[in-house]
PyMOL CGO cylinders between C-alpha atoms (Angstrom):
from pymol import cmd
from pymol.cgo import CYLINDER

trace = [
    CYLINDER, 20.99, 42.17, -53.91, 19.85, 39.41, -56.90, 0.3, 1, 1, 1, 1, 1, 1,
    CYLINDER, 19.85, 39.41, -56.90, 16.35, 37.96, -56.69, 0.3, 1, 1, 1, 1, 1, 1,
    CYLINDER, 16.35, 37.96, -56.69, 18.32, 34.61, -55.69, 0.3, 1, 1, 1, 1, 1, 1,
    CYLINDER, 18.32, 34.61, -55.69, 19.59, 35.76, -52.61, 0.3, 1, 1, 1, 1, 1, 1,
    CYLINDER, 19.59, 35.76, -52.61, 16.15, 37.22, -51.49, 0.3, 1, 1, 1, 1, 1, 1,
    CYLINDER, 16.15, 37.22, -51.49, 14.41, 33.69, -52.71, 0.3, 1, 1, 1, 1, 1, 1,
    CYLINDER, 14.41, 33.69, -52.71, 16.82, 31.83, -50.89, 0.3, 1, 1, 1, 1, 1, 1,
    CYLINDER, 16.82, 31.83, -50.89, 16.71, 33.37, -47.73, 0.3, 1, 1, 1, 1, 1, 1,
    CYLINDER, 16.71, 33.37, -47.73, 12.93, 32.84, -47.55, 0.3, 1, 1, 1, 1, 1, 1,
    CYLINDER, 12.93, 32.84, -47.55, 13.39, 29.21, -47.57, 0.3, 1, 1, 1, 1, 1, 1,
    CYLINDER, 13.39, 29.21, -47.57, 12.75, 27.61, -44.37, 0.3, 1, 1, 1, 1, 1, 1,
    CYLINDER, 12.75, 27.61, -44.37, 13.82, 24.12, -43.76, 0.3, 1, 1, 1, 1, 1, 1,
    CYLINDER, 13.82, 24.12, -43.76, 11.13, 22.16, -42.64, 0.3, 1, 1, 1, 1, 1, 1,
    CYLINDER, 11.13, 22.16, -42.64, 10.89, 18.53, -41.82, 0.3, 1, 1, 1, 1, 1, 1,
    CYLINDER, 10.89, 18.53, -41.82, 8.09, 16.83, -43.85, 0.3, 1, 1, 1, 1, 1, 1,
    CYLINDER, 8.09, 16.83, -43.85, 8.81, 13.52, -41.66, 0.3, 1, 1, 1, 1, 1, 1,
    CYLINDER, 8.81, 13.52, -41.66, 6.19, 12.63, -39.38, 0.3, 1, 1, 1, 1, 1, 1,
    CYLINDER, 6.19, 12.63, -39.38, 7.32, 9.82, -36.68, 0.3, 1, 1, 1, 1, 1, 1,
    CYLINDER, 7.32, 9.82, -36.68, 5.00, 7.37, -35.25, 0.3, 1, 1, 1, 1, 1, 1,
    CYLINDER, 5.00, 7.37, -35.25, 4.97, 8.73, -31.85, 0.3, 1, 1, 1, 1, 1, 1,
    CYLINDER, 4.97, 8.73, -31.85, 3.49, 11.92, -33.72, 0.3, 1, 1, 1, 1, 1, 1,
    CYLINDER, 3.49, 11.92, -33.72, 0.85, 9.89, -35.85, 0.3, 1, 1, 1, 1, 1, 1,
    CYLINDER, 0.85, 9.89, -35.85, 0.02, 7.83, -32.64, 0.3, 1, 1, 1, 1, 1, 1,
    CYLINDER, 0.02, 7.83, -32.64, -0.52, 12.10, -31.41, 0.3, 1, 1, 1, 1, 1, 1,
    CYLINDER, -0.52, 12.10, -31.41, -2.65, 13.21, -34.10, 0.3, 1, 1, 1, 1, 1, 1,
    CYLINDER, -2.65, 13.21, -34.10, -4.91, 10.46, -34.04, 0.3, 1, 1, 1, 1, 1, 1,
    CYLINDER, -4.91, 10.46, -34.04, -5.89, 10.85, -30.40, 0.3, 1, 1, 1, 1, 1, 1,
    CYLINDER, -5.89, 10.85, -30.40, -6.19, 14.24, -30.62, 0.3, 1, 1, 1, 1, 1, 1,
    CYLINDER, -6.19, 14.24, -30.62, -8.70, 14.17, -33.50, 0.3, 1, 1, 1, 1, 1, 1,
    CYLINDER, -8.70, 14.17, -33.50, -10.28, 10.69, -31.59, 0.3, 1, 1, 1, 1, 1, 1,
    CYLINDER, -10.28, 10.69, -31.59, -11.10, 13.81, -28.58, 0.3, 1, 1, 1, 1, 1, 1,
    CYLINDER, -11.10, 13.81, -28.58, -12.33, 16.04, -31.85, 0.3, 1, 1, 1, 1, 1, 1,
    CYLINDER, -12.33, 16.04, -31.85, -10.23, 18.42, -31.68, 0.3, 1, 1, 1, 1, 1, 1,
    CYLINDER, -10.23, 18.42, -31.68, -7.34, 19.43, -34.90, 0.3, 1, 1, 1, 1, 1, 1,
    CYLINDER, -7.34, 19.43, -34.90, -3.63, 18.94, -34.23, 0.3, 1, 1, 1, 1, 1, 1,
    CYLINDER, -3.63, 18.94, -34.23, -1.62, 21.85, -34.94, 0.3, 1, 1, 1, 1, 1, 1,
    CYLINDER, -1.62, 21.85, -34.94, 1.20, 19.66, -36.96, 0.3, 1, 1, 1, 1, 1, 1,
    CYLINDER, 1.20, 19.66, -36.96, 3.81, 21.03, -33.89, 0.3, 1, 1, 1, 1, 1, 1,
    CYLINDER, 3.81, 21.03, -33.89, 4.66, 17.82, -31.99, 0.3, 1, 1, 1, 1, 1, 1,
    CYLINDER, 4.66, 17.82, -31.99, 5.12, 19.87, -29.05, 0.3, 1, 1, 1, 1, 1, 1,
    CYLINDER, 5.12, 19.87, -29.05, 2.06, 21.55, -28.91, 0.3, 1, 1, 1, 1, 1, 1,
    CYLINDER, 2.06, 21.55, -28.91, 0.09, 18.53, -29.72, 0.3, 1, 1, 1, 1, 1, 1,
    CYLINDER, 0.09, 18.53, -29.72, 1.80, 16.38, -27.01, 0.3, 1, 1, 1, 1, 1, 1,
    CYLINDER, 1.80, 16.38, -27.01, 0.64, 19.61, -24.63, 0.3, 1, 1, 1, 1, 1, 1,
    CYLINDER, 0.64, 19.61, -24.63, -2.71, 19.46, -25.21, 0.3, 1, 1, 1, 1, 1, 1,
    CYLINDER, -2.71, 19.46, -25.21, -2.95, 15.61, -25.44, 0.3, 1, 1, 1, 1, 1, 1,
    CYLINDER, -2.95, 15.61, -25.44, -1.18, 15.45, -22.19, 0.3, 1, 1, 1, 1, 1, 1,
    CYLINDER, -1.18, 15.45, -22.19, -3.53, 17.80, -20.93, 0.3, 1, 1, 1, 1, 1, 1,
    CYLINDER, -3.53, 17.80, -20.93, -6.62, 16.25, -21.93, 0.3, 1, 1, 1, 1, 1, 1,
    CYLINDER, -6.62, 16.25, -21.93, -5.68, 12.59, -20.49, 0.3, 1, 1, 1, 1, 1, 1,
    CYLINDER, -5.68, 12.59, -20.49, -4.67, 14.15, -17.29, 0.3, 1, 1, 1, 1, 1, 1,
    CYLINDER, -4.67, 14.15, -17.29, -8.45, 15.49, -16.68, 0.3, 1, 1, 1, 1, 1, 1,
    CYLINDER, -8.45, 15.49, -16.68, -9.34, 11.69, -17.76, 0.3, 1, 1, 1, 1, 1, 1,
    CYLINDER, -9.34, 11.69, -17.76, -6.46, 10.39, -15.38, 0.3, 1, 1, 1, 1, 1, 1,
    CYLINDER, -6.46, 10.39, -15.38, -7.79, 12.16, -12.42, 0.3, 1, 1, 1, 1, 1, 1,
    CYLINDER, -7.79, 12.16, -12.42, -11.42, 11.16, -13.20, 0.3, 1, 1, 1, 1, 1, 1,
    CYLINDER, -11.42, 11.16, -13.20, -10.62, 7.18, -13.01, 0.3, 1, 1, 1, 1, 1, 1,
    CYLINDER, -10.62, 7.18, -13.01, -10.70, 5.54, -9.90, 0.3, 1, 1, 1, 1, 1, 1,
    CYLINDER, -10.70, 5.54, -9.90, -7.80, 2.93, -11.08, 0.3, 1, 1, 1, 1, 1, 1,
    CYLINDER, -7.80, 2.93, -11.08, -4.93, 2.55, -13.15, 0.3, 1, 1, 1, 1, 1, 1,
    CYLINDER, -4.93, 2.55, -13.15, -5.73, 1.95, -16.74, 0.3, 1, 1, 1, 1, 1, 1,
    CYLINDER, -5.73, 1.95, -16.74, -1.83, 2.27, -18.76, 0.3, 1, 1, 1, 1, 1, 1,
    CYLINDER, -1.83, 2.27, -18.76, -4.29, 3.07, -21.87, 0.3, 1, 1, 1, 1, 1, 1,
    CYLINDER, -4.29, 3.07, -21.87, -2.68, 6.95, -22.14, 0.3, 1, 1, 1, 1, 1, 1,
    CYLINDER, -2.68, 6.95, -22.14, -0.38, 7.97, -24.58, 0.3, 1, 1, 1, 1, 1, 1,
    CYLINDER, -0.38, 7.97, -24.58, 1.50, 11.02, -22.57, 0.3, 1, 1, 1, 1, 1, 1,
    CYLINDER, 1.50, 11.02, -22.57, 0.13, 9.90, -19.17, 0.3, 1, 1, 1, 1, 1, 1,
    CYLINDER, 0.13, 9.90, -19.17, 2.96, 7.16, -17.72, 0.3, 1, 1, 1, 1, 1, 1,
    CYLINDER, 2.96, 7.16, -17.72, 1.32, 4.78, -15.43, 0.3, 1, 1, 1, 1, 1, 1,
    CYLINDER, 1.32, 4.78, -15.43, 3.12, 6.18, -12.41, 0.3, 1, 1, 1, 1, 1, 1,
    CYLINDER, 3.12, 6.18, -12.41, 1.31, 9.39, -12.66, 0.3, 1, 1, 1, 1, 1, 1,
    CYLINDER, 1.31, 9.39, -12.66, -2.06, 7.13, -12.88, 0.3, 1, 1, 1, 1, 1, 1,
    CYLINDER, -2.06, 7.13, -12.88, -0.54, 5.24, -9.57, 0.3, 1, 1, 1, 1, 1, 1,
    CYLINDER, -0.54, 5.24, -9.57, -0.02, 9.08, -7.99, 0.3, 1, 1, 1, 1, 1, 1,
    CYLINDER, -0.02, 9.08, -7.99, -3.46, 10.14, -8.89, 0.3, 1, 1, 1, 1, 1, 1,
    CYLINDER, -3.46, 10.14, -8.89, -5.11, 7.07, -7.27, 0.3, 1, 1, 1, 1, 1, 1,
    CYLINDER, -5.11, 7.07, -7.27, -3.23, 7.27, -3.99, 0.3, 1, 1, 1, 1, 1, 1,
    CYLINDER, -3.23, 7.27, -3.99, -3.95, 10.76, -4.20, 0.3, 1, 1, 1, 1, 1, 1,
    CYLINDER, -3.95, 10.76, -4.20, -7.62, 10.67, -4.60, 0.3, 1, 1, 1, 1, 1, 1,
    CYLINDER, -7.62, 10.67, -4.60, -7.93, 7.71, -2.14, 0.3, 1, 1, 1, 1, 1, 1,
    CYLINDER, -7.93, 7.71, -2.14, -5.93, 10.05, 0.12, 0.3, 1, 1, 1, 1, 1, 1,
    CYLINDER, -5.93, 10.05, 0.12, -7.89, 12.84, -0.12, 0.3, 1, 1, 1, 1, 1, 1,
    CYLINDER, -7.89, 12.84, -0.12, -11.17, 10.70, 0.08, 0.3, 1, 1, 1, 1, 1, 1,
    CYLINDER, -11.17, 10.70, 0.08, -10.34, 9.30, 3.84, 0.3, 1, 1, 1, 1, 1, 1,
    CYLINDER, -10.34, 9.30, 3.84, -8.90, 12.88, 4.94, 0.3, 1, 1, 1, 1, 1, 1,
    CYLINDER, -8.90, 12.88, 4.94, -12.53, 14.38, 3.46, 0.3, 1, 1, 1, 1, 1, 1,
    CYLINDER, -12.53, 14.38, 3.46, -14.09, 11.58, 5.93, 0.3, 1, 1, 1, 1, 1, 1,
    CYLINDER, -14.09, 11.58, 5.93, -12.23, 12.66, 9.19, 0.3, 1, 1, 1, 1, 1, 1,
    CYLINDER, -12.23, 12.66, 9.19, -14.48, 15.57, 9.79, 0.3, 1, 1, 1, 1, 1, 1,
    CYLINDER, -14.48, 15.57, 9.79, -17.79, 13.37, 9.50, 0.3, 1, 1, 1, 1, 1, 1,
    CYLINDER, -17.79, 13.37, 9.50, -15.90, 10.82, 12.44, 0.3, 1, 1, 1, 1, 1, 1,
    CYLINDER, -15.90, 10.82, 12.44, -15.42, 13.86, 14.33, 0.3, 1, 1, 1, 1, 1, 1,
    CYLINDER, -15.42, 13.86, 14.33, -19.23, 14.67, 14.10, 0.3, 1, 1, 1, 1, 1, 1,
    CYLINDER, -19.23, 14.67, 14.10, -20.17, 11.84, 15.74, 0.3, 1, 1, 1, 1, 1, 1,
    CYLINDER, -20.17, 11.84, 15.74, -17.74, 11.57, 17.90, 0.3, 1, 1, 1, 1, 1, 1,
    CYLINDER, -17.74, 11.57, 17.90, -19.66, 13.62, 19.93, 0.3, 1, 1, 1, 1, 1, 1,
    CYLINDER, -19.66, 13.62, 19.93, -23.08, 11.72, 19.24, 0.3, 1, 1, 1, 1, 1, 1,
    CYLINDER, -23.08, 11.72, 19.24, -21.24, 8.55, 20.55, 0.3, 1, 1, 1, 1, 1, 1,
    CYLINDER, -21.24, 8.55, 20.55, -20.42, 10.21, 23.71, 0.3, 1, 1, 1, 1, 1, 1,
    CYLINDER, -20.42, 10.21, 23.71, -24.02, 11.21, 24.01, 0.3, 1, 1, 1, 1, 1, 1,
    CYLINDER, -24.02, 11.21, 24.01, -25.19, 8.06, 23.73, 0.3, 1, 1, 1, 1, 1, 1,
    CYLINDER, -25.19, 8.06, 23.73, -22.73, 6.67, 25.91, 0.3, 1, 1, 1, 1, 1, 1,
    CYLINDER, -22.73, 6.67, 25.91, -24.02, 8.67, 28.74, 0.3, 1, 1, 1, 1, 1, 1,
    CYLINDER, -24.02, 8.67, 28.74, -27.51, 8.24, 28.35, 0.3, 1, 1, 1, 1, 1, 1,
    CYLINDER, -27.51, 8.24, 28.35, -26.53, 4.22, 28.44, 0.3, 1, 1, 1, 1, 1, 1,
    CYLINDER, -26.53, 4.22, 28.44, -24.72, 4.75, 31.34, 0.3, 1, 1, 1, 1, 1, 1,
    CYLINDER, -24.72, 4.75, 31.34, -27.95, 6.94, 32.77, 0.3, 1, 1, 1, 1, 1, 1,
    CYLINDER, -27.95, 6.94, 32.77, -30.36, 3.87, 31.74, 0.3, 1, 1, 1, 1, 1, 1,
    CYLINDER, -30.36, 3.87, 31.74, -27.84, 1.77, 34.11, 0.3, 1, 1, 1, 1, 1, 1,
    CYLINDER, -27.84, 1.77, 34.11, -28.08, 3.95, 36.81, 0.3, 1, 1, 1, 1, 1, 1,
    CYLINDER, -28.08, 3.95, 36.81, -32.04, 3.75, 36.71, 0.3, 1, 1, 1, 1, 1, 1,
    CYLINDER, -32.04, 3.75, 36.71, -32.37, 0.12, 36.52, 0.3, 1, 1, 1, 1, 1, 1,
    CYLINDER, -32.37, 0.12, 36.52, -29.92, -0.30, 39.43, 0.3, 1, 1, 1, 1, 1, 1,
    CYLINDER, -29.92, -0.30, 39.43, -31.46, 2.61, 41.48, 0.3, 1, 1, 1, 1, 1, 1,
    CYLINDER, -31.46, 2.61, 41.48, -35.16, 0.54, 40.72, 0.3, 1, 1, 1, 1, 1, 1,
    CYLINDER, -35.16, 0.54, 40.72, -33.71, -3.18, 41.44, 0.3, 1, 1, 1, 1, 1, 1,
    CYLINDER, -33.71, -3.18, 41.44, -32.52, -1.54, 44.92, 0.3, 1, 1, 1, 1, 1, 1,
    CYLINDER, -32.52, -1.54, 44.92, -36.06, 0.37, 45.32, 0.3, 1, 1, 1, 1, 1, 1,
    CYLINDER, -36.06, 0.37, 45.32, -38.06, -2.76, 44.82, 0.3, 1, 1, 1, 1, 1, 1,
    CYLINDER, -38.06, -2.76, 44.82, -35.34, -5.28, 47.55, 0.3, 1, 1, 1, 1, 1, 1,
    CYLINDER, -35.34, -5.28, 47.55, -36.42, -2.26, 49.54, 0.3, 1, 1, 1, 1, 1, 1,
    CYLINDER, -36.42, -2.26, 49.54, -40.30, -2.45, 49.57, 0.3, 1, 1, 1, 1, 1, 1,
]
cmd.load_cgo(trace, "trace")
């Protein structure tokens, strides 16, 4: 084997062009401090990841993500409203049964004004 089959074989072919959509990428990823691996893959992976823990922390829609569409934003609102009126059921339940206490001792106070109006026509 000559030294310019071995040298030729070790030549990878590598892309040196960087798109825009990468560039856009790189920059958020260093704007969150952390070093983009030069993989476009594995950058838009841990980009993706990063705005989704933002996503989910808003309360509305903001369309300001780079890998997060604004339907997924839409999804994690309804979602978090969702989950914010199930979480409340519970608490209605509670005092459901306060409200039913209270209803009888109202219907209790009734009972002794009436029973008094009828003791006092009597005397």
């Amino acid at each position: 084997m000559s030294i310019e089959k071995i040298y030729r074989s070790n030549i990878s072919c590598t892309s040196s062009y960087i798109d825009s959509e990468e560039k856009a990428i790189m920059a958020k990823l260093l704007a969150y401090g952390i070093t983009p691996t030069g993989n476009k893959s594995i950058d838009r992976a841990k980009l993706h990841e990063i705005e989704l823990k933002e996503a989910k922390q808003n309360n509305y829609v903001t369309g300001s993500f780079l890998t997060v569409s604004s339907a997924e934003e839409e999804k994690l609102v309804e979602n978090k409203i969702y989950n914010r009126f199930n979480n409340q059921i519970p608490e209605f339940e509670q005092y459901q049964d306060e409200s039913i206490g209270a209803q009888a001792l109202g219907e209790q106070i009734i009972l002794t004004l009436k029973l008094q109006n009828k003791f006092k026509k009597n005397i």
